[in-house]
Structures are given as structure tokens and as C-alpha cells.
Z-matrix of the N, CA and C atoms (Angstrom, degrees):
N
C 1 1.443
C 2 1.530 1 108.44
N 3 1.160 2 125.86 1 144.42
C 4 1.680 3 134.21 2 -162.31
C 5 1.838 4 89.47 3 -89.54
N 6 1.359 5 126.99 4 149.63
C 7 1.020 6 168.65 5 178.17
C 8 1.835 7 86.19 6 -93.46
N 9 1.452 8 91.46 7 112.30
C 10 1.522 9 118.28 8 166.70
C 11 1.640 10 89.54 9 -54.56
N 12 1.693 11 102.87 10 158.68
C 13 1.890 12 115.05 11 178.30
C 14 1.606 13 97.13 12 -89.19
N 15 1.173 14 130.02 13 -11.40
C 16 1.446 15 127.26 14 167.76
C 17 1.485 16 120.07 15 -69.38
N 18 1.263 17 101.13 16 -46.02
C 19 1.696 18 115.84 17 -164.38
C 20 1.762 19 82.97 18 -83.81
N 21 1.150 20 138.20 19 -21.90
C 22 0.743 21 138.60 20 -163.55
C 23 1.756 22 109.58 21 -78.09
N 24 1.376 23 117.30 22 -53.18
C 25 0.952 24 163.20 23 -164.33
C 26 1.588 25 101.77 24 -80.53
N 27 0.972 26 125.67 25 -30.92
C 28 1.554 27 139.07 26 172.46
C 29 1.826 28 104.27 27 91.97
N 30 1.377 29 110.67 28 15.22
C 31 1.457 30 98.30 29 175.40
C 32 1.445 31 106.71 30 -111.47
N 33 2.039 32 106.28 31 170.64
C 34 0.990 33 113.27 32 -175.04
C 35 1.300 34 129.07 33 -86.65
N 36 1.286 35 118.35 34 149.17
C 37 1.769 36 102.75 35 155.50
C 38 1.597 37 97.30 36 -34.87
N 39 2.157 38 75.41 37 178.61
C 40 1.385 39 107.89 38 175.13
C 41 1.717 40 123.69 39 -81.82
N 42 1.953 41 95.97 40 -36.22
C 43 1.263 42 100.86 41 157.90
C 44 1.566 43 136.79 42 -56.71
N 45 1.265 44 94.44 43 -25.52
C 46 1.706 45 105.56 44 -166.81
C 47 1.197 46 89.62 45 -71.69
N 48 1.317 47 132.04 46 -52.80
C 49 1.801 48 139.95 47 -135.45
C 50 1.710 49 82.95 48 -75.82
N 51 1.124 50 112.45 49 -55.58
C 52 1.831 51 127.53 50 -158.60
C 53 1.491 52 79.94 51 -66.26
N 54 1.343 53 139.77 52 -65.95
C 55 1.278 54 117.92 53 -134.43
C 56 2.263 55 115.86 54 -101.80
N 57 1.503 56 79.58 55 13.09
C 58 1.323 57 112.06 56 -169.27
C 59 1.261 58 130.24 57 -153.93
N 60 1.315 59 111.25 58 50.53
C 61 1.536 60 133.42 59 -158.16
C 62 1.507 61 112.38 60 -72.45
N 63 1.799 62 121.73 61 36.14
C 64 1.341 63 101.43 62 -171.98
C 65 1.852 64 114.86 63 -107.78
N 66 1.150 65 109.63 64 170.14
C 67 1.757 66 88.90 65 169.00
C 68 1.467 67 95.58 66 103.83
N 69 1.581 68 109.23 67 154.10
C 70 1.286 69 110.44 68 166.31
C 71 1.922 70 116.19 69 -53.31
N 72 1.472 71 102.80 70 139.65
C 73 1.941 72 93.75 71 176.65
C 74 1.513 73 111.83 72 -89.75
N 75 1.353 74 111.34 73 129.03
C 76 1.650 75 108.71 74 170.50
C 77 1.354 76 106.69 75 -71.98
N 78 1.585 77 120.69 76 125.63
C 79 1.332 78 135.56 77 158.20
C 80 1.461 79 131.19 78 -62.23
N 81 1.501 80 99.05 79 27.76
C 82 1.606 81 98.33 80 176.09
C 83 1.503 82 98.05 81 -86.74
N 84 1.534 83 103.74 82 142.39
C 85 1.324 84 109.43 83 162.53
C 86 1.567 85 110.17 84 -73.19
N 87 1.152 86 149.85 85 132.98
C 88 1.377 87 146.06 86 -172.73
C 89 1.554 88 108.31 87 -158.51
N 90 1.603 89 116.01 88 -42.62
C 91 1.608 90 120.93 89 -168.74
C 92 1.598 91 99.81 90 -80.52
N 93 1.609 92 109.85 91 154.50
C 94 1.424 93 118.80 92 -158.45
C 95 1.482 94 76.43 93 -128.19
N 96 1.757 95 109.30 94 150.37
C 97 1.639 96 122.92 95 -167.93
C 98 1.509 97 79.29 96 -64.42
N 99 1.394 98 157.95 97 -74.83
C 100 1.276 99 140.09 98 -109.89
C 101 1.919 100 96.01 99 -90.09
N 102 1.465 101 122.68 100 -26.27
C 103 1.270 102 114.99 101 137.49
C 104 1.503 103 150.70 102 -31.23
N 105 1.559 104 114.09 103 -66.35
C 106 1.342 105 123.81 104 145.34
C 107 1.032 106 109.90 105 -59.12
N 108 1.087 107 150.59 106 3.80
C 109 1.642 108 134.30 107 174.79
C 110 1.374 109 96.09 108 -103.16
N 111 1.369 110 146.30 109 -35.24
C 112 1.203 111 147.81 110 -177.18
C 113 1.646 112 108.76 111 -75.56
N 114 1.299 113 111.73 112 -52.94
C 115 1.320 114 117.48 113 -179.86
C 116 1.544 115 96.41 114 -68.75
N 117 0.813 116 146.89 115 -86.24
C 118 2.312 117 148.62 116 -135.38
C 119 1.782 118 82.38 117 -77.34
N 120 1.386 119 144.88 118 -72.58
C 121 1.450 120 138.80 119 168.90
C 122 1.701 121 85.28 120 140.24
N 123 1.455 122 109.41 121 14.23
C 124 1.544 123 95.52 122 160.54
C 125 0.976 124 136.11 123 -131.69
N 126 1.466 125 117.92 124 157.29
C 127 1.767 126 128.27 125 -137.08
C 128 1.660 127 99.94 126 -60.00
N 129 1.143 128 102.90 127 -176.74
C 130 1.617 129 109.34 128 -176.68
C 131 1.801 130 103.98 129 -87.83
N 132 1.492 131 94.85 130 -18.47
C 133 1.657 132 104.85 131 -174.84
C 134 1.283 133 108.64 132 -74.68
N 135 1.467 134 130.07 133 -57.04
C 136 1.740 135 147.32 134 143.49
C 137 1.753 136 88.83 135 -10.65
N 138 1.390 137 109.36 136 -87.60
C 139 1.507 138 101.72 137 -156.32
C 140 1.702 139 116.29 138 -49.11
N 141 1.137 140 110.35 139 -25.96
C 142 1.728 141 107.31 140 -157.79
C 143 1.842 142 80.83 141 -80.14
N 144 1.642 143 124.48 142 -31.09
C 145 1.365 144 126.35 143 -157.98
C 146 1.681 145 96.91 144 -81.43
N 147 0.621 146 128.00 145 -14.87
C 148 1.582 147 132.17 146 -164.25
C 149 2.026 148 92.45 147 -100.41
N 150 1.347 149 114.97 148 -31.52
C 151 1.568 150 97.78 149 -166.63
C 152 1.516 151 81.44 150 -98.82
N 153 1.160 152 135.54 151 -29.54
C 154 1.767 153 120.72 152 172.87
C 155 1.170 154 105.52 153 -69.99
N 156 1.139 155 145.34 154 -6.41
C 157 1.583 156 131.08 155 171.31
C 158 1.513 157 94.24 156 -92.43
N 159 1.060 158 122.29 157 -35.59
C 160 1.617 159 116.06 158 -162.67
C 161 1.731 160 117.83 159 133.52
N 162 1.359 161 93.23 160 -41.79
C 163 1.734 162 115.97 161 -170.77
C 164 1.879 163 96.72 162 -18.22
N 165 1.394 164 110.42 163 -56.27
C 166 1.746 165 134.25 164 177.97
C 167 0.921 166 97.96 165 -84.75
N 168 1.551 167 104.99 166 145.38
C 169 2.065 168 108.35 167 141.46
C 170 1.003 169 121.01 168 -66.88
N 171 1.145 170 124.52 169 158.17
C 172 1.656 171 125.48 170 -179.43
C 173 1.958 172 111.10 171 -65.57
N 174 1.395 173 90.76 172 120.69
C 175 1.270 174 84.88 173 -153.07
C 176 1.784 175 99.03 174 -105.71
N 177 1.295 176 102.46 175 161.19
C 178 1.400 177 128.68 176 -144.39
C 179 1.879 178 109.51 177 -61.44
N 180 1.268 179 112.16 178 146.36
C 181 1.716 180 88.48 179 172.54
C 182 1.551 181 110.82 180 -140.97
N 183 1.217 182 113.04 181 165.82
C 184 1.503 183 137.81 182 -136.27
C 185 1.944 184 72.00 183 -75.44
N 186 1.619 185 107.43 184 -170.44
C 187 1.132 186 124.36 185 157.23
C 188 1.993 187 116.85 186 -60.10
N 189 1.101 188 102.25 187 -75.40
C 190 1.392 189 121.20 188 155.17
C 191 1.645 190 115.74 189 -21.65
N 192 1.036 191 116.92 190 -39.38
C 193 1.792 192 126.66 191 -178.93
C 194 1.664 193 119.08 192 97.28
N 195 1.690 194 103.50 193 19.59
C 196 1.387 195 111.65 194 179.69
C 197 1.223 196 103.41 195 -86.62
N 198 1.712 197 129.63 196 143.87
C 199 0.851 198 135.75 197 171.80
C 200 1.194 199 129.76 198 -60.17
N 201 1.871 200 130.30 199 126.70
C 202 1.207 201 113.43 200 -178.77
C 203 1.791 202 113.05 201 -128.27
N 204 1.315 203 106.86 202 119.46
C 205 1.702 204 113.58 203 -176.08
C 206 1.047 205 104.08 204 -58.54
N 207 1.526 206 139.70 205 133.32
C 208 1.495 207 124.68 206 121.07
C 209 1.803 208 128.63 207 -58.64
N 210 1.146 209 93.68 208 176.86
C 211 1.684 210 98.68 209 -168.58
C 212 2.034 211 106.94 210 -81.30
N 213 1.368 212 90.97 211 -11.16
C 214 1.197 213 102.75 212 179.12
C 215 1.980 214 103.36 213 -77.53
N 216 1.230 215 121.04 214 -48.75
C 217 1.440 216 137.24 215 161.42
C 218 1.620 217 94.61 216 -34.72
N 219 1.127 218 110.03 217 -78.56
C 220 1.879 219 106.24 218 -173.57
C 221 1.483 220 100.75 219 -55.03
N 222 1.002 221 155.09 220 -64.86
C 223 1.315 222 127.91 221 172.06
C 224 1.174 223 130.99 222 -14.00
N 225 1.247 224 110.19 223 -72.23
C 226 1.350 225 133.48 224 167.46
C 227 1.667 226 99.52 225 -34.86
N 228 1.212 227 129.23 226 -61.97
C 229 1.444 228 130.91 227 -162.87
C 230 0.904 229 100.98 228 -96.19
N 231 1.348 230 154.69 229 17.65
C 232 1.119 231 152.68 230 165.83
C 233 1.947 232 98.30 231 -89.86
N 234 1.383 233 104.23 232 -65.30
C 235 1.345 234 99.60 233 166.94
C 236 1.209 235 128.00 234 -52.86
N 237 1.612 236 118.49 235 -40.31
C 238 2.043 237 104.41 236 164.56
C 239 0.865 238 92.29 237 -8.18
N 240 1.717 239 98.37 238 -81.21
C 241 1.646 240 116.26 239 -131.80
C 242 1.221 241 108.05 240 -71.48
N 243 1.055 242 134.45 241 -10.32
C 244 1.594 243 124.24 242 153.18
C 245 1.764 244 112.32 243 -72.96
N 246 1.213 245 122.93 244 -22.43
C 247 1.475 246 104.11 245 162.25
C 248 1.011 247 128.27 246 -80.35
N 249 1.385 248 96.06 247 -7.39
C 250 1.522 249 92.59 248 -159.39
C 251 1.400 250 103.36 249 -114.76
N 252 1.574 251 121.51 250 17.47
C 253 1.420 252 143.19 251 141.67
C 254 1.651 253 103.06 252 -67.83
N 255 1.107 254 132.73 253 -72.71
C 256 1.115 255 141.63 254 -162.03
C 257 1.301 256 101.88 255 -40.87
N 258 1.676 257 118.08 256 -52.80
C 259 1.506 258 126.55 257 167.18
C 260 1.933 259 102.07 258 123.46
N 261 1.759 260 98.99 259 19.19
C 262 1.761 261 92.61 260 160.05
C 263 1.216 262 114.71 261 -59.69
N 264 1.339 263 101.99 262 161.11
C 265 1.900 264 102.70 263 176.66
C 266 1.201 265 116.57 264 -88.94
N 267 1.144 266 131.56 265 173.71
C 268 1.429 267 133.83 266 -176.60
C 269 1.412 268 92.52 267 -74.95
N 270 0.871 269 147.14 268 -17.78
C 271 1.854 270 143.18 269 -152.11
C 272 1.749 271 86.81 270 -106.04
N 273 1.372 272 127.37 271 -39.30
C 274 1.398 273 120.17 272 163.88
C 275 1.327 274 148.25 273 -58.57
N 276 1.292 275 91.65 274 -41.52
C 277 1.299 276 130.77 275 139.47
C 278 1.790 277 152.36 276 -7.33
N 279 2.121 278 81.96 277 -73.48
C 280 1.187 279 105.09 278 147.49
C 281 1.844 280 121.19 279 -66.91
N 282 1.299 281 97.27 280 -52.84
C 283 1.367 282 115.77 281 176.81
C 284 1.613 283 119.00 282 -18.42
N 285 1.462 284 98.91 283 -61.27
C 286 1.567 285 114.40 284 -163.06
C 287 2.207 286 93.18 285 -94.38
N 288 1.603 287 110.50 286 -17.33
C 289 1.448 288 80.13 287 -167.29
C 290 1.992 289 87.64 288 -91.99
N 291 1.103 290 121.28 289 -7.70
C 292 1.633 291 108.28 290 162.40
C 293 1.516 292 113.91 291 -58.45
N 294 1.352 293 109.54 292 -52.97
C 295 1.441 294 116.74 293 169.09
C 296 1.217 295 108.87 294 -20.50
N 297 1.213 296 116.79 295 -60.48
C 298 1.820 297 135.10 296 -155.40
C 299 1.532 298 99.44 297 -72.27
N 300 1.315 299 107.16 298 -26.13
C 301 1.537 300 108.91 299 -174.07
C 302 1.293 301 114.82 300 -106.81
N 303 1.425 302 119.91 301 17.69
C 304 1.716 303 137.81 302 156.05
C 305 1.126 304 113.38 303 -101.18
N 306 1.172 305 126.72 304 -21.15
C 307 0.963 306 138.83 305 160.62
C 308 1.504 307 125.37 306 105.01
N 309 1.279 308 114.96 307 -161.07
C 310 2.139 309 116.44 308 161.43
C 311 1.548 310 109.62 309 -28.36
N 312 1.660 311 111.11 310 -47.75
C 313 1.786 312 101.77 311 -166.51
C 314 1.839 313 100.44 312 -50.66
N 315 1.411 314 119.02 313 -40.83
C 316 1.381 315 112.59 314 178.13
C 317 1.600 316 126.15 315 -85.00
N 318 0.869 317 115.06 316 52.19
C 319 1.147 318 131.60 317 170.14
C 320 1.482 319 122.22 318 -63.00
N 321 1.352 320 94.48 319 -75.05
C 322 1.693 321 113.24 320 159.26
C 323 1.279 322 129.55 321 -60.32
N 324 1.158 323 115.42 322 -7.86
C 325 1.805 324 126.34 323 164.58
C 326 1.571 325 97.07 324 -95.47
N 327 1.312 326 121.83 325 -37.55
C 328 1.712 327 97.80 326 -167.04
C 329 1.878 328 102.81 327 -91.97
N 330 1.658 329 107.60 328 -0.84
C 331 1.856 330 95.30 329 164.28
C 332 1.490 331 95.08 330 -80.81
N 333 1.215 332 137.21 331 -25.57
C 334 1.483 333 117.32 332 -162.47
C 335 1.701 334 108.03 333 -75.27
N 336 1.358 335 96.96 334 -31.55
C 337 1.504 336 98.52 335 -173.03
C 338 1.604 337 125.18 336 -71.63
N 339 1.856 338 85.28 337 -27.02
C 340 1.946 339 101.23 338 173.46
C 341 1.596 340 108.20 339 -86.89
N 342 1.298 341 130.08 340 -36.60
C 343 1.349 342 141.65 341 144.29
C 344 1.624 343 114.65 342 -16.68
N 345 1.619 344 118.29 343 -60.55
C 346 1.552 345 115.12 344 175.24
C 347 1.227 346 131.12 345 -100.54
N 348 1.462 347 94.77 346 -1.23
C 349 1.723 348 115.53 347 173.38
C 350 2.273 349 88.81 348 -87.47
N 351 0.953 350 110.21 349 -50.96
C 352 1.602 351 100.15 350 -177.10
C 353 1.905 352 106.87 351 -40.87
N 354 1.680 353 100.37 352 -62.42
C 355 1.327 354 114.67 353 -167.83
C 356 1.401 355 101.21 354 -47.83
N 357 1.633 356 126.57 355 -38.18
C 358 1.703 357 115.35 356 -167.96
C 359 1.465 358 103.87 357 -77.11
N 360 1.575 359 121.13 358 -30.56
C 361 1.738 360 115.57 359 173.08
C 362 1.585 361 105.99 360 -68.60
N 363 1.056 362 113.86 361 -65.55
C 364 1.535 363 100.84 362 166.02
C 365 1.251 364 133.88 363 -18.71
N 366 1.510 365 124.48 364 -55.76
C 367 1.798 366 137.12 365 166.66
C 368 1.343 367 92.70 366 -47.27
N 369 1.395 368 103.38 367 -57.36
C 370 1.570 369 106.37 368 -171.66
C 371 1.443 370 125.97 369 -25.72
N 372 1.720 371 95.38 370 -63.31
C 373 1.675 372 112.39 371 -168.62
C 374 1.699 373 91.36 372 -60.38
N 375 0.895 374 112.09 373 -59.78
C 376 1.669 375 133.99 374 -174.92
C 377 2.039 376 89.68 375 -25.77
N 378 1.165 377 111.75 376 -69.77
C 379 1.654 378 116.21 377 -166.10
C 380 1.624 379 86.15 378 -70.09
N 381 0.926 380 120.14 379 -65.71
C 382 1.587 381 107.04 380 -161.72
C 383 2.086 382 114.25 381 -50.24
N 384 1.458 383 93.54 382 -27.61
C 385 1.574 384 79.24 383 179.36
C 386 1.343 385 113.28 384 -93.96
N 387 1.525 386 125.02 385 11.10
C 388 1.353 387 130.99 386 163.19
C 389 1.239 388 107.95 387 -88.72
N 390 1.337 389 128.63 388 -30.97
C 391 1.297 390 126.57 389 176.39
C 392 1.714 391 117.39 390 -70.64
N 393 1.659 392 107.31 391 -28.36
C 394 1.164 393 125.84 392 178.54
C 395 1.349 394 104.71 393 -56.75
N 396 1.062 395 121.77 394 -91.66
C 397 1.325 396 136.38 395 133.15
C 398 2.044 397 127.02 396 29.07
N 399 1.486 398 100.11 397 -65.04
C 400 1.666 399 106.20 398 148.23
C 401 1.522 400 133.80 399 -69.00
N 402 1.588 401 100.61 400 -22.71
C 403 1.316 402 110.71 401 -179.26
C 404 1.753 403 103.16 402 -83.48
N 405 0.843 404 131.87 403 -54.06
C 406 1.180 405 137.41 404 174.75
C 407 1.666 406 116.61 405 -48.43
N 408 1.094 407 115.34 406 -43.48
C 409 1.212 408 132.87 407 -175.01
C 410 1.668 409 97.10 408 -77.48
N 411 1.380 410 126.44 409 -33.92
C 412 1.759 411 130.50 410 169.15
C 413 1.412 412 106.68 411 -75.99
N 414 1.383 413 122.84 412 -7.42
C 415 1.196 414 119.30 413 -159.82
C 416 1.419 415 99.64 414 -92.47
N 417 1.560 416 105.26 415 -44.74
C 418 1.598 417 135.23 416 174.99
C 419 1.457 418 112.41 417 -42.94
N 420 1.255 419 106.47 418 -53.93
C 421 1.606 420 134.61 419 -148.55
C 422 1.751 421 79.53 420 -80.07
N 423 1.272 422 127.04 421 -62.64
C 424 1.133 423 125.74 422 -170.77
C 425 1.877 424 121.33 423 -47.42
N 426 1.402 425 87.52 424 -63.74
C 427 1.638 426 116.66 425 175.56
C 428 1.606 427 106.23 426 -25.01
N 429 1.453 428 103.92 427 -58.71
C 430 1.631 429 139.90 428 -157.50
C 431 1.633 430 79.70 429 -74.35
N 432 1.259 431 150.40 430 -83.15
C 433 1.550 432 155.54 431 169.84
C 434 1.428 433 117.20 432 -7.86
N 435 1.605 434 100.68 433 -66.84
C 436 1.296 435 108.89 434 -178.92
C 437 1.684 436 110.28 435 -70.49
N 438 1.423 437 124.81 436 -35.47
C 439 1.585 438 127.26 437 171.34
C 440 1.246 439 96.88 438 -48.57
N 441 1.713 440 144.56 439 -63.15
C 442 1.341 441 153.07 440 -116.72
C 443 1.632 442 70.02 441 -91.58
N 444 1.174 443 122.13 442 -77.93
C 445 1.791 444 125.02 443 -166.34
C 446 0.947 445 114.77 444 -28.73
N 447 1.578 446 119.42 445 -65.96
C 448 1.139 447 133.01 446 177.97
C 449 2.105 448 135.25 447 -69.24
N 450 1.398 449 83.83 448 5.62
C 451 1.522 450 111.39 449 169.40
C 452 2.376 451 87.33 450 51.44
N 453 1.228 452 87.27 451 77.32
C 454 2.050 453 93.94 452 173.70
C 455 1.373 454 90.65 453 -178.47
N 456 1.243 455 76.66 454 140.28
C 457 1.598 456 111.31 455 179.73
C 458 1.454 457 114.35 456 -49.60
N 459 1.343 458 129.36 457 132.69
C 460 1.497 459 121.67 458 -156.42
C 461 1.585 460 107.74 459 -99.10
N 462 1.258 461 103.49 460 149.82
C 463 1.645 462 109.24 461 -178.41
C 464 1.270 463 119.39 462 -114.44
N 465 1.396 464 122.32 463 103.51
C 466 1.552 465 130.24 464 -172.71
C 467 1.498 466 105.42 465 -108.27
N 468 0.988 467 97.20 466 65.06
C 469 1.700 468 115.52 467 -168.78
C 470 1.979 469 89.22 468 -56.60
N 471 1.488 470 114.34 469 -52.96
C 472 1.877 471 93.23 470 -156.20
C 473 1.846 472 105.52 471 -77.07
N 474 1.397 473 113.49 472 -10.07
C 475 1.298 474 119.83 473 -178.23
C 476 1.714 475 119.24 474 -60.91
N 477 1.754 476 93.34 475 -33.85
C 478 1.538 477 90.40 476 -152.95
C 479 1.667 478 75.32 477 -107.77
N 480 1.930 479 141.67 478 -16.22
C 481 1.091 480 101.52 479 163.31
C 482 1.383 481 126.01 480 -79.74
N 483 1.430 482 121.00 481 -19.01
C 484 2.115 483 100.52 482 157.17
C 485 1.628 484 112.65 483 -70.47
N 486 0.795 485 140.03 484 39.12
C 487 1.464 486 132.11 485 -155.93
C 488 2.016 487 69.40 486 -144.85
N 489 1.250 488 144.57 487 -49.26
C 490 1.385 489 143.80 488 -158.98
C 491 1.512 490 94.90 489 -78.36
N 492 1.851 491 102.61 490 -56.68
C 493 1.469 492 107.93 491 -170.95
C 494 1.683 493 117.65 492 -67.22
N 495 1.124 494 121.04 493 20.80
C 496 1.465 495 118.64 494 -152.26
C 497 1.518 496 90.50 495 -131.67
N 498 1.801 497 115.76 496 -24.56
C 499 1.316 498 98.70 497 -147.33
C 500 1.637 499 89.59 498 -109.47
């Protein structure tokens, strides 16, 4: 079987680059939007909306006028989408990737911004494992209900595993 001219070539897919963003990025334009759209999980409409806001640089195009990512672009979007897991806004977003494009002087403005964007995922985990926590405990409460009905011994399976992890 022939050896793809990439693998050949020592570069990565598109998935790899997106899903493994480390290392210096080669600036070849090479990835086609319906690529990055398969690899990052967003639409081709998202991508063209993200380089008209700015989110991207204006990114490079084929002869033809099709858009072509570098691996340096998936970097870039690879991290969005890690902020934009966390739940920064797009207006933050912008914020810190202008930063990036002032360069070193912002340095110390873009730890403050990852600094209070950490602290709000943090609260985060904090509410979600209290919520965890009630759910499990409804899960219990239930389990224990339906045993009592059903005359069998009840199974509070998530109670007694934090009750293991705790002790």
C-alpha cells in the first residue's frame, strides 16, 4: 500500500494537528475548511465566523479562493475550544487573542485573564461536584424506595463509593 505524500513528508493530518496541538506549528497553508470542520467539530460557517470577527487571522487561500488552514490555525482553534469549554465568552476571547497579537508587552494581561478564567472553572468543578453529590444521594434515596417495594435489599452503590473514596 503507497505511503500517503504527508506521512511521507513527515507531516500531520488535520486531526492530529487539532487534536494534538503541541510543538512548533508549520505555517503551510494545506488544511481545507471541510477538514477543520471534521477535525475541531465546527461547522464551516463557525470557521469563516471566527476569522471575520478576528478570533483567526485571515487565513490563506488556495488558487481557486478555497480556504486553506495551517497547522498553526488549528492550534489556535484547538485552544478556542478549550476556552470555550471552560465557558469564556467570545468577547474574551477576542480580548486575550488581540493580546497575543501585541505581543510579549501583554503577557501579564493575558495571565490575569487565564488566572480568572481558571478561578470561574474551578467554582465550576466546586458546583458541579455538589450537584453530583445531590444527584447521587437522589439516586440512593430512590434505589432504597424501589428495594423497600420490591421487598430486596437496596443498592446505594454511589453512597458507599464516596463513603470508600473519603475513607
Amino acid at each position: 500500500m503507497a505511503t500517503p505524500v504527508r506521512a511521507q513528508a513527515g507531516l500531520r493530518s488535520c486531526a492530529e494537528v487539532f487534536n494534538h496541538p503541541v510543538g512548533d506549528a508549520d505555517r503551510t497553508a494545506r488544511h481545507t475548511i471541510s477538514e477543520v470542520a471534521a477535525a475541531s467539530g465546527l461547522t464551516a460557517h463557525t470557521l469563516r465566523w471566527y476569522e471575520r470577527i478576528g478570533l483567526l487571522d485571515p487565513v490563506d487561500r488556495a488558487v481557486g479562493g478555497q480556504r486553506r488552514y495551517s497547522d498553526g490555525d488549528l492550534h489556535r482553534l484547538a485552544f478556542l475550544g478549550r476556552l470555550r469549554l471552560t465557558g469564556m465568552s467570545v468577547a474574551d476571547m477576542l480580548k486575550y487573542v488581540d493580546m497575543v497579537r501585541r505581543g510579549e508587552q501583554t503577557y501579564v494581561e493575558r495571565r490575569h485573564l487565564l488566572e480568572a478564567q481558571r478561578e470561574e472553572v474551578r467554582q465550576r468543578i466546586v458546583d458541579l461536584q455538589a450537584t453530583l453529590a445531590v444527584l447521587d444521594h437522589k439516586i440512593d434515596l430512590y434505589a432504597g424506595m424501589i428495594a423497600d417495594a420490591a421487598g430486596a435489599p437496596a443498592q446505594c452503590q454511589y453512597h458507599r463509593a464516596e463513603e470508600e473514596q473519603s475513607a
